[in-house]
N, C-alpha and C positions, 0 to 999 in steps of 0.2 A: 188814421182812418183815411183809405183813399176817396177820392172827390164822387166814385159811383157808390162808395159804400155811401156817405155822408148824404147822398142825394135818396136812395134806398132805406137809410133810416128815417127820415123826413117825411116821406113818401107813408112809411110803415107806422109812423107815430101818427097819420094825419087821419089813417083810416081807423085807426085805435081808438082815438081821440073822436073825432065825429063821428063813425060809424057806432062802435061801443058803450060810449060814453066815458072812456080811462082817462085816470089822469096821468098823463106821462112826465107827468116830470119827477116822478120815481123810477120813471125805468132804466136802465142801464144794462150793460151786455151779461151780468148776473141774473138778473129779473127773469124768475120763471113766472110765465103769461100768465099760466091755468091757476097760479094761485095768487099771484097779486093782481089780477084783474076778474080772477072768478070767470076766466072764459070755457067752454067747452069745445068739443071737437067739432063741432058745428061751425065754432064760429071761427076755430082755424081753419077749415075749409072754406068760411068765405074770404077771409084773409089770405088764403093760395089764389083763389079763382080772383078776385082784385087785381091781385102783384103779376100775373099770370096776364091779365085783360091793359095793364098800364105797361108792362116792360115787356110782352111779346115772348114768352117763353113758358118755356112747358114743363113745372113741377111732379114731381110722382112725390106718390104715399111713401116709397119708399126712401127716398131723399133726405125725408124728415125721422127718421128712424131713431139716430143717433140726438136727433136735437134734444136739449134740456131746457135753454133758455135763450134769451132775445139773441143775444149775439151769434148763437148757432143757426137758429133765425134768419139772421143778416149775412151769415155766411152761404148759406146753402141758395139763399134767393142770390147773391153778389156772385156767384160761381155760375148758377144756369146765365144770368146775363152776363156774364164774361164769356161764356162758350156759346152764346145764340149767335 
């Protein structure tokens, strides 16, 4: 894991954790959100517009297309701030 991933998942478990209520210390780059936390598309959308308003970069819907779980997650946010 490199040191902007490391700091992106931190960042990601922080808003989980006090915005949601999750307990992350199950999560791991398998962990699909929508069932082990019971989230909705709602509230991955607040989780774009968050990560979007902290690291200055501009997600689409269509970004996340492919994602399954945390780590695809962590990729797609760790790729727009590598190209911003």
């Amino acid at each position: 894991m490199n040191m902007e991933r490391g700091k992106i998942d931190a960042y990601v478990r922080e808003v989980l954790e006090s915005e949601f209520d999750c307990d992350v210390s199950i999560l791991n780059d398998e962990t699909n959100l929508f069932e082990a936390f019971d989230l909705d598309s709602i509230d991955a959308v607040d989780i774009v517009v968050r990560v979007q308003k902290e690291y200055g970069v501009s997600l689409q819907p269509e970004d996340f297309k492919s994602v399954r779980n945390y780590g695809g997650l962590l990729d797609v946010i760790c790729k727009a701030v590598a190209e911003a």
